[in-house]
C-alpha positions, 0 to 999 in steps of 0.5 A: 477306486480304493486310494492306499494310504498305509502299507505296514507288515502284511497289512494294506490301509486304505478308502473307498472312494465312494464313502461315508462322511465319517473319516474311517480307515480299512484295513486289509491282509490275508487273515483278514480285514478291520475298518477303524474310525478316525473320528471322534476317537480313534476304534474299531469300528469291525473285524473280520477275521484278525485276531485281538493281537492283531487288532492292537497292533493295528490300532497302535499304527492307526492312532500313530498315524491318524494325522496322515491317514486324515490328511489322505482323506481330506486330500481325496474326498475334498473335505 
């Protein structure tokens, strides 16, 4: 199972519900995917295919929306 927290533009933000401790978020869209760490700072953790334009924008939302993106988290995980 793979929760979606973020729909944005063409872009899908979501977990995997087998995951690793560290809060992170991935990011998915046709060109594409990033998965962010949210935790102790928001960055890229890696890309796959998304331009640097992309990433920016993609990393501005993330930062944006991290209190969500971590209430998501704690709410699935239980942590």
């Amino acid at each position: 199972m793979s929760p979606t927290v973020l729909r944005w533009k063409d872009y899908r933000f979501f977990f995997f519900s087998r995951e690793e401790e560290r809060v992170h978020v991935h990011v998915y869209c046709p060109q594409g995917e990033a998965k962010f760490w949210l935790e102790p700072d928001v960055v890229l953790a890696r890309n796959h295919g998304l331009s640097d334009r992309q990433l920016s924008e993609l990393l501005h939302v993330v930062k944006e929306r991290s209190d969500d993106i971590r209430n998501a988290w704690r709410l699935h995980f239980g942590r």
